[in-house]
HTML snippet that shows the backbone in 3Dmol.js (N, CA, C, O; Angstrom):
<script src="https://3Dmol.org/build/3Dmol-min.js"></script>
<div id="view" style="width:600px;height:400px;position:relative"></div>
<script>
const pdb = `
ATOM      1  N   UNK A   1      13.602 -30.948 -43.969  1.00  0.00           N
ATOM      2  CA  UNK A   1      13.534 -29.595 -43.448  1.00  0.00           C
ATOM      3  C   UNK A   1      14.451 -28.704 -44.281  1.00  0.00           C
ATOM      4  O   UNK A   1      15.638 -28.972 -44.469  1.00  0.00           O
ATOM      5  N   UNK A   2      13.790 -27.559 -44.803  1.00  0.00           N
ATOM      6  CA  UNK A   2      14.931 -26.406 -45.358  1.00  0.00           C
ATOM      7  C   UNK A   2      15.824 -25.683 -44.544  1.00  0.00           C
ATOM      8  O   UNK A   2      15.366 -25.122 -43.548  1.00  0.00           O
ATOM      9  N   UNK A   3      16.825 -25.617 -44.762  1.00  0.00           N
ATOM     10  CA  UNK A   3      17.759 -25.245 -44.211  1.00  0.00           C
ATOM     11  C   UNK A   3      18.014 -23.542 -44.300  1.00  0.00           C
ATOM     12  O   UNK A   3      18.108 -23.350 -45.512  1.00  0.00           O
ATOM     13  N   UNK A   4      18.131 -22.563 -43.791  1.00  0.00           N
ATOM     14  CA  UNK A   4      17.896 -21.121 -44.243  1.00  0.00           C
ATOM     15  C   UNK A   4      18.954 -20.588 -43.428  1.00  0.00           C
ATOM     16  O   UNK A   4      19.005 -20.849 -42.226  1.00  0.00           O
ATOM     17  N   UNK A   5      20.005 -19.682 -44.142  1.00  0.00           N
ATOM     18  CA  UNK A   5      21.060 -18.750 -43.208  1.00  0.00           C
ATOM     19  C   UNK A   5      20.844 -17.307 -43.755  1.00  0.00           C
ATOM     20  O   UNK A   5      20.065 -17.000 -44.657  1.00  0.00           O
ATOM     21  N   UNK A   6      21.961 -16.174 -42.807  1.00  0.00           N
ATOM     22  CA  UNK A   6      21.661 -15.395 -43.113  1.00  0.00           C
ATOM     23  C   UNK A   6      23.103 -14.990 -44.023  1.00  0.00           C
ATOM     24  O   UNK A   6      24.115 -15.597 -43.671  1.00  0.00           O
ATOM     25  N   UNK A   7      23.224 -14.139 -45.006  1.00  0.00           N
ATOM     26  CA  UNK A   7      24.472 -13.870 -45.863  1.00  0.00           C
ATOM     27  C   UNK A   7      24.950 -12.941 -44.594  1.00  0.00           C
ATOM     28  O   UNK A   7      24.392 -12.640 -43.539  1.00  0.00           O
ATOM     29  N   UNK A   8      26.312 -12.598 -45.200  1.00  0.00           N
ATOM     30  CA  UNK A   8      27.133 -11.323 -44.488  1.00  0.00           C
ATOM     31  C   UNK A   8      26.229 -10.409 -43.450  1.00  0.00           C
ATOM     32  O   UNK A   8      26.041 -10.384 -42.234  1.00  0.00           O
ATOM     33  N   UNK A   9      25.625  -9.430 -44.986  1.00  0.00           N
ATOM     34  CA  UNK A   9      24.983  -8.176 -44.489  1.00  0.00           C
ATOM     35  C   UNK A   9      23.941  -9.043 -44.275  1.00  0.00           C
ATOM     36  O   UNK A   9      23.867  -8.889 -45.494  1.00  0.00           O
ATOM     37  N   UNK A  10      22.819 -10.005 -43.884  1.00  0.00           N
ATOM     38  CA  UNK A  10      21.936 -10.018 -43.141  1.00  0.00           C
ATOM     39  C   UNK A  10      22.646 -10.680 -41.718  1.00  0.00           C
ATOM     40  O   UNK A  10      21.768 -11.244 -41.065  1.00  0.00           O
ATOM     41  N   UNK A  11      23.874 -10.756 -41.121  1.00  0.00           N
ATOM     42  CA  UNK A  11      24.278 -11.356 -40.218  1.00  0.00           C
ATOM     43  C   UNK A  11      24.637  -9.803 -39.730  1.00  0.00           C
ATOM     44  O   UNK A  11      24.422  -9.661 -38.526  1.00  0.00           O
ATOM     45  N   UNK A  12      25.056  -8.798 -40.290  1.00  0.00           N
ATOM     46  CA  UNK A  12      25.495  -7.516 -39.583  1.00  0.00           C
ATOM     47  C   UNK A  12      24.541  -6.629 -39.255  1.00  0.00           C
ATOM     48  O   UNK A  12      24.607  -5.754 -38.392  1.00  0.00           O
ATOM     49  N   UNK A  13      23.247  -7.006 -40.304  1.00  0.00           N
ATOM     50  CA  UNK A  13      21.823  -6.201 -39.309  1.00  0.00           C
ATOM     51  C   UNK A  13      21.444  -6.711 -38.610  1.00  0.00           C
ATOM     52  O   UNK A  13      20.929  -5.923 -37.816  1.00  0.00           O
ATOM     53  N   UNK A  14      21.317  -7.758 -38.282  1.00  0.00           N
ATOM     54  CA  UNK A  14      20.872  -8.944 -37.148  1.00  0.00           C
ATOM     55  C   UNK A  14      21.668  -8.141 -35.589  1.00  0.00           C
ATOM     56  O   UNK A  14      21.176  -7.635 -34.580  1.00  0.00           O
ATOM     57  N   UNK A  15      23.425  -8.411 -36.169  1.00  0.00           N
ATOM     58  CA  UNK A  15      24.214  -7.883 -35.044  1.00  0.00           C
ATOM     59  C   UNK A  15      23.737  -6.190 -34.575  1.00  0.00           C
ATOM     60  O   UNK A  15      23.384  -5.865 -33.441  1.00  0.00           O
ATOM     61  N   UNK A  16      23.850  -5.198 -35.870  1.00  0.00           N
ATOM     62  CA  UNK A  16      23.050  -3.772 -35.222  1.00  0.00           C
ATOM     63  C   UNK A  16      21.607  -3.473 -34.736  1.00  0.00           C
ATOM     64  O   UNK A  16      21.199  -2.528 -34.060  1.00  0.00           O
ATOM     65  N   UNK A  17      20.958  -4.509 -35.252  1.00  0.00           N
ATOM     66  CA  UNK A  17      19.722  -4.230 -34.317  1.00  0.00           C
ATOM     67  C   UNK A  17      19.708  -5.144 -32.873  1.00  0.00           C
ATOM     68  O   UNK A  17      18.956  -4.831 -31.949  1.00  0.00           O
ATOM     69  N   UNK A  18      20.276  -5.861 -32.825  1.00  0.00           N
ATOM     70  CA  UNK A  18      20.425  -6.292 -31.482  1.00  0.00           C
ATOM     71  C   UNK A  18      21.680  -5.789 -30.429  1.00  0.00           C
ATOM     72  O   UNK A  18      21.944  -6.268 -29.326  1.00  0.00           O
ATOM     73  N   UNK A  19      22.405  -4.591 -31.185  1.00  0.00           N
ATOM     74  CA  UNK A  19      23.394  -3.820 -30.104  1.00  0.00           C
ATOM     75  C   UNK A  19      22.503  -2.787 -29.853  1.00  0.00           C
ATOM     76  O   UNK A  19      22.516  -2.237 -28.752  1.00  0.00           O
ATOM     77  N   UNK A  20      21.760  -2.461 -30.691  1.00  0.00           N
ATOM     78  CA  UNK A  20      20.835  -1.221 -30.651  1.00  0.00           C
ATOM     79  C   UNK A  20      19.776  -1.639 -29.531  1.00  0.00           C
ATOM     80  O   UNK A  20      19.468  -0.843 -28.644  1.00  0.00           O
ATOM     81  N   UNK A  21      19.212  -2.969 -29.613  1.00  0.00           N
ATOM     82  CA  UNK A  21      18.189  -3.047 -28.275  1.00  0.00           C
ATOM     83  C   UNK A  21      18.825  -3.052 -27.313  1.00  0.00           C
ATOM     84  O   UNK A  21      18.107  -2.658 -26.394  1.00  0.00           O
ATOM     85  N   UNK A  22      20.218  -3.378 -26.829  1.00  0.00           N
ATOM     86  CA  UNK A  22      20.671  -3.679 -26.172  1.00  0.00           C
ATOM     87  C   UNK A  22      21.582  -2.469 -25.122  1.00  0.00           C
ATOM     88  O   UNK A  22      22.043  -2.500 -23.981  1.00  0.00           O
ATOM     89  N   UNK A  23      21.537  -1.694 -25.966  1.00  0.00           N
ATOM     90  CA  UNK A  23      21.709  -0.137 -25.598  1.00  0.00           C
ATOM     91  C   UNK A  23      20.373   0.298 -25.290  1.00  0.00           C
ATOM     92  O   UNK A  23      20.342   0.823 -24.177  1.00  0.00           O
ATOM     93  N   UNK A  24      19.259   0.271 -25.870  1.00  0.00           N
ATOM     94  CA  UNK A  24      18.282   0.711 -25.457  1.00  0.00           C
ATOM     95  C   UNK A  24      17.254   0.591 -24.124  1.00  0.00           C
ATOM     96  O   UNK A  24      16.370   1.313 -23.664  1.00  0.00           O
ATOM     97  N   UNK A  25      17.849  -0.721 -23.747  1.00  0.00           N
ATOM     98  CA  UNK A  25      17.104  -1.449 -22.431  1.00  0.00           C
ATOM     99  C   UNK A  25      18.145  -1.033 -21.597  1.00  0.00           C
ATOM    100  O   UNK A  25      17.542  -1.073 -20.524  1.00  0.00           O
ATOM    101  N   UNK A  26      19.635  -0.544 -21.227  1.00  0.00           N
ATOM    102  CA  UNK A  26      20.330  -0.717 -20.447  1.00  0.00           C
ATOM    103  C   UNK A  26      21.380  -1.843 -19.908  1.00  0.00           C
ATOM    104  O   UNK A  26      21.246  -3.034 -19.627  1.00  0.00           O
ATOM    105  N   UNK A  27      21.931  -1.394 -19.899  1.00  0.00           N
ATOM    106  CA  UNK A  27      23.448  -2.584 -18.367  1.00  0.00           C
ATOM    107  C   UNK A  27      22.171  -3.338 -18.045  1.00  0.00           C
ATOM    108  O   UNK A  27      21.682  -4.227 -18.743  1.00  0.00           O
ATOM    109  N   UNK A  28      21.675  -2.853 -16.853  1.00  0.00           N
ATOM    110  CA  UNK A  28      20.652  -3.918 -15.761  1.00  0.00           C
ATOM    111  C   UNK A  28      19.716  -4.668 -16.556  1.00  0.00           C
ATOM    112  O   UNK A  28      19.559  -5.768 -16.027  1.00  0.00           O
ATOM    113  N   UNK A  29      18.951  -4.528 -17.718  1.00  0.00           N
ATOM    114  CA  UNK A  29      18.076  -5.210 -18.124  1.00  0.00           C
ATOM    115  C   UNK A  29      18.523  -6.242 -19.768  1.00  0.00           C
ATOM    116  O   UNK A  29      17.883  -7.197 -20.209  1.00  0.00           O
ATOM    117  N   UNK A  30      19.905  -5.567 -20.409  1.00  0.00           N
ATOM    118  CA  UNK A  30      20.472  -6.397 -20.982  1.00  0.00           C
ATOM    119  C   UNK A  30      20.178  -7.890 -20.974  1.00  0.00           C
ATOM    120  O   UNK A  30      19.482  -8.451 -21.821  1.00  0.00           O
ATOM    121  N   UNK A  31      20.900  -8.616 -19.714  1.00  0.00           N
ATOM    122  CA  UNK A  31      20.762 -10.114 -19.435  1.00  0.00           C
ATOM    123  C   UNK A  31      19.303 -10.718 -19.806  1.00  0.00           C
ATOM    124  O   UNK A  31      19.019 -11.762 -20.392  1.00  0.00           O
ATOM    125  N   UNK A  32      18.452  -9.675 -19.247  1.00  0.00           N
ATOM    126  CA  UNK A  32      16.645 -10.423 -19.390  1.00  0.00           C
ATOM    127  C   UNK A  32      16.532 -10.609 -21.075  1.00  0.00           C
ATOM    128  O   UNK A  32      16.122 -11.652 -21.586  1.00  0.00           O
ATOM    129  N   UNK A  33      16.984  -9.368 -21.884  1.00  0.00           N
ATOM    130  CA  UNK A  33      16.080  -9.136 -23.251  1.00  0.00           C
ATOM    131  C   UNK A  33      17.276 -10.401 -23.782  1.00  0.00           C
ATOM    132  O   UNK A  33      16.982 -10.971 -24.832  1.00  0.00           O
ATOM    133  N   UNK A  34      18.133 -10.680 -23.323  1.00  0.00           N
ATOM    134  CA  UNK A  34      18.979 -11.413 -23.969  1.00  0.00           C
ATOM    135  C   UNK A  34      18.015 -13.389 -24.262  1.00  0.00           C
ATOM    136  O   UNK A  34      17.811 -14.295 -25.070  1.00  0.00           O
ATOM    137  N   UNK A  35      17.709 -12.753 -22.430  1.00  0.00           N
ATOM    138  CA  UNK A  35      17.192 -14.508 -22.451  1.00  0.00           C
ATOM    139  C   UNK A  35      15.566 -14.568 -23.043  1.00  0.00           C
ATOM    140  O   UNK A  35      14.961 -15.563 -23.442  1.00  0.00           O
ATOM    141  N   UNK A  36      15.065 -13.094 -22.951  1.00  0.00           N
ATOM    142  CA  UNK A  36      13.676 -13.265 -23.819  1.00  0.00           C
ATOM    143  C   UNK A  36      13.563 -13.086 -25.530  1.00  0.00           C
ATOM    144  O   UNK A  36      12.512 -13.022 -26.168  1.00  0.00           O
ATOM    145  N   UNK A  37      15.052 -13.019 -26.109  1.00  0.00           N
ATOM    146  CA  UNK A  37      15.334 -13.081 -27.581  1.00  0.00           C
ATOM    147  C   UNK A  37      15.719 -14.809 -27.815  1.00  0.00           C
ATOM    148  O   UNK A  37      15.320 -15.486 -28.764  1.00  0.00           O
ATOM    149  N   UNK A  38      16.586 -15.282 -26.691  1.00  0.00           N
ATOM    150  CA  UNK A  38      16.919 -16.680 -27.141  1.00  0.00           C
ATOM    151  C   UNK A  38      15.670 -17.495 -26.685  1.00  0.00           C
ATOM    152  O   UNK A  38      15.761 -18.719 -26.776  1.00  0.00           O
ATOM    153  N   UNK A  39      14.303 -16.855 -26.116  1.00  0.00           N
ATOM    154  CA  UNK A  39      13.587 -17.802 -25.937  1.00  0.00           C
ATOM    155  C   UNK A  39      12.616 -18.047 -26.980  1.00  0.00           C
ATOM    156  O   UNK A  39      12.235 -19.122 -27.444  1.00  0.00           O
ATOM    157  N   UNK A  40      12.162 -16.447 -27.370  1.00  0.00           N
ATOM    158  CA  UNK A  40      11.385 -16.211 -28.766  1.00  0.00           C
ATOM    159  C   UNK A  40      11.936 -17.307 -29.809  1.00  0.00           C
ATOM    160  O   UNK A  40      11.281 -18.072 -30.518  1.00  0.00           O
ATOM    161  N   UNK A  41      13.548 -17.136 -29.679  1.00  0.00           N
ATOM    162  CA  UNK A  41      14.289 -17.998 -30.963  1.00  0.00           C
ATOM    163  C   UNK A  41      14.162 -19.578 -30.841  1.00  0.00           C
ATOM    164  O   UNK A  41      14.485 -20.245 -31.824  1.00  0.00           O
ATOM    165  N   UNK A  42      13.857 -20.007 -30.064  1.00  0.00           N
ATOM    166  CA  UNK A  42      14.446 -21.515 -29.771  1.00  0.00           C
ATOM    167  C   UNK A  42      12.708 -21.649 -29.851  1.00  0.00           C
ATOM    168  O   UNK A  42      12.348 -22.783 -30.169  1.00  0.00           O
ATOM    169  N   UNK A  43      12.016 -21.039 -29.703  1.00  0.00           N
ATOM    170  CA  UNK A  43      10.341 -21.515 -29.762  1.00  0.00           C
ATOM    171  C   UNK A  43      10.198 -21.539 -31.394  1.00  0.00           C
ATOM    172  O   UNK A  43       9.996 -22.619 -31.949  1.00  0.00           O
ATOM    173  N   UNK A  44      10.310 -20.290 -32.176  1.00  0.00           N
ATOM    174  CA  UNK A  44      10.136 -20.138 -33.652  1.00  0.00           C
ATOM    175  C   UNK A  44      11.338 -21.534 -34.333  1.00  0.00           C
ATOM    176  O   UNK A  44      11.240 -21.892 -35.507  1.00  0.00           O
ATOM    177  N   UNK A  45      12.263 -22.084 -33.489  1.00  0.00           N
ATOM    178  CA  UNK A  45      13.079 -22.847 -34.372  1.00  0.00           C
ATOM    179  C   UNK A  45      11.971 -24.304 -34.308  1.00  0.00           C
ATOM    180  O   UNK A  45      11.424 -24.986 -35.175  1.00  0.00           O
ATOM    181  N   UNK A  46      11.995 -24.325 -32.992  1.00  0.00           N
ATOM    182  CA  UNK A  46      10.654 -25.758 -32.696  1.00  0.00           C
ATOM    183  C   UNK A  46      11.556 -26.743 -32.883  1.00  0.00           C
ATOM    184  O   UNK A  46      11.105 -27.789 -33.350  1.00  0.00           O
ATOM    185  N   UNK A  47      13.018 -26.677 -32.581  1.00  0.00           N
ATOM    186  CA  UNK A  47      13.870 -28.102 -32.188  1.00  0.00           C
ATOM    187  C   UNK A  47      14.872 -28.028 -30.820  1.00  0.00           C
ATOM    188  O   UNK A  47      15.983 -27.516 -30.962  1.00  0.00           O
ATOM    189  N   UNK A  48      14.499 -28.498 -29.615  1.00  0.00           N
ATOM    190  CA  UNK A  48      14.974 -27.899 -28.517  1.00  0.00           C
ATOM    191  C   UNK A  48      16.512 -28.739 -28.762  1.00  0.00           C
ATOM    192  O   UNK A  48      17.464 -28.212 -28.186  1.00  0.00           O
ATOM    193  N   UNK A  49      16.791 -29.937 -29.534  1.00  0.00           N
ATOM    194  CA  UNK A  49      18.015 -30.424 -29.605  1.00  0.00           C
ATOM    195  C   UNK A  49      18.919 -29.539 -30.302  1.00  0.00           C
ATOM    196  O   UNK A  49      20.109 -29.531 -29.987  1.00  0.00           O
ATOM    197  N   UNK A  50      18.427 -28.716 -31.313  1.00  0.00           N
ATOM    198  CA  UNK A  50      19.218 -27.926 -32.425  1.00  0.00           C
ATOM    199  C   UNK A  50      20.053 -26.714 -31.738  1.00  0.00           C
ATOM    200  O   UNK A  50      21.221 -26.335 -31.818  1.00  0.00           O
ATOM    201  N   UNK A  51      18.555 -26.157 -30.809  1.00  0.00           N
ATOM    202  CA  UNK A  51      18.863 -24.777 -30.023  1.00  0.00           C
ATOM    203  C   UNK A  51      19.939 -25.513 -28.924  1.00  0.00           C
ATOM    204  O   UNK A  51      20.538 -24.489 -28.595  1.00  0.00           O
ATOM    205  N   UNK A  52      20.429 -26.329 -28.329  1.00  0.00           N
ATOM    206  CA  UNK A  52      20.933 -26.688 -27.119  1.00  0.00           C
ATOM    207  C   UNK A  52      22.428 -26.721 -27.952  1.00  0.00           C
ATOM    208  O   UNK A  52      23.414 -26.321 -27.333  1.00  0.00           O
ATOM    209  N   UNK A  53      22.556 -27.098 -29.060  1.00  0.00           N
ATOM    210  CA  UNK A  53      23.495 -27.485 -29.799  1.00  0.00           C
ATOM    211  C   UNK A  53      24.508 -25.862 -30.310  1.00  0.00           C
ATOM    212  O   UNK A  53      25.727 -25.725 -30.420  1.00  0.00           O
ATOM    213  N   UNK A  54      23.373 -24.847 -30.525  1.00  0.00           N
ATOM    214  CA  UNK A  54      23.691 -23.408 -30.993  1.00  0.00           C
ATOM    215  C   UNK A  54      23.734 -22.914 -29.811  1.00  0.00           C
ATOM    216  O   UNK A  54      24.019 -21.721 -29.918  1.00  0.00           O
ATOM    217  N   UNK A  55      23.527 -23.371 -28.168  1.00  0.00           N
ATOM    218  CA  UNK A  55      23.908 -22.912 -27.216  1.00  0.00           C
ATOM    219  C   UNK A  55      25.139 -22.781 -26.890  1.00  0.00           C
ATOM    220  O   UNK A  55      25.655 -21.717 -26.546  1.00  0.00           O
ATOM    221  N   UNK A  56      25.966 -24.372 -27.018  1.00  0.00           N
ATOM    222  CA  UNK A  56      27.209 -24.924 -27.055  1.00  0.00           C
ATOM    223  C   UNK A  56      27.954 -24.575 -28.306  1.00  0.00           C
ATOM    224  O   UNK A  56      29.157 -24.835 -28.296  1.00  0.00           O
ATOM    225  N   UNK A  57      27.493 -24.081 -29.279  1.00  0.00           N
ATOM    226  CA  UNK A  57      28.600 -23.194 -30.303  1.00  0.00           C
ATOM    227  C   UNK A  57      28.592 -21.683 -29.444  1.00  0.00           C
ATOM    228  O   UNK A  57      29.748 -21.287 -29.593  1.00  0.00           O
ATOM    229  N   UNK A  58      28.071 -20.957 -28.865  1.00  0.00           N
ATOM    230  CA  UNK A  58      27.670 -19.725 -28.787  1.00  0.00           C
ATOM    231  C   UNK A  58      28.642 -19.985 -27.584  1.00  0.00           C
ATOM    232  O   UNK A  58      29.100 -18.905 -27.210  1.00  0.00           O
ATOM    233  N   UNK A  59      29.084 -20.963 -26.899  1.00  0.00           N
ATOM    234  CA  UNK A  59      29.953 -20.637 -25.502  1.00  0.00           C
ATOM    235  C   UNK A  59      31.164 -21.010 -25.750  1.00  0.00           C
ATOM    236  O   UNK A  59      32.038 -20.680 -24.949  1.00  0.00           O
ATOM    237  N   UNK A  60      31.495 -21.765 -26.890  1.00  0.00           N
ATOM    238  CA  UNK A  60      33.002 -21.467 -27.327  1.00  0.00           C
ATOM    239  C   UNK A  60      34.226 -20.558 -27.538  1.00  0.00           C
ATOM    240  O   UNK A  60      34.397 -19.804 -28.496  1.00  0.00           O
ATOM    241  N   UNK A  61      34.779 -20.685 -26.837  1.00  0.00           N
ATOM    242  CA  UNK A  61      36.064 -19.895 -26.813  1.00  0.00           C
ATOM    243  C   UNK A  61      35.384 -18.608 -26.363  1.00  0.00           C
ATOM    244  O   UNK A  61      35.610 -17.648 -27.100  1.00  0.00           O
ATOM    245  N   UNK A  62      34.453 -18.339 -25.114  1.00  0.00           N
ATOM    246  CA  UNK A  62      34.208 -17.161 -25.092  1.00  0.00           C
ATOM    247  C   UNK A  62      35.474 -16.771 -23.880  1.00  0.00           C
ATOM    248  O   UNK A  62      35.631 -15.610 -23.503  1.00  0.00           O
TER     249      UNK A  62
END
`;
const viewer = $3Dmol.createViewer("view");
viewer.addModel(pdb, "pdb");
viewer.setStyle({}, {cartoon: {color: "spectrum"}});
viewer.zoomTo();
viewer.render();
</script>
């Protein structure tokens, strides 16, 4: 399997277009677009062990 990341600046448009939806939907609907972006993502990755794994980095030290 190829392995693919994003550099810097494709990690900081990633971050402004997803503060930007995230302003755009609101406070109240935030939480949903959150869980219908990590669901889109974890389907297009097609490894539910990988995504469970980038779940448990993503809750570190929050």
């Amino acid at each position: 399997m190829i392995q693919t990341t994003l550099d810097i600046a494709g990690l900081e448009t990633v971050y402004d277009q997803l503060a930007v939806a995230i302003d755009a939907v609101g406070a109240e609907k935030s939480e949903l677009l959150l869980v219908k972006l990590a669901l889109l993502a974890a389907n297009q990755l097609g490894d539910a062990r990988q995504f469970g794994e980038m779940i448990a980095a993503a809750q570190q030290d929050l």
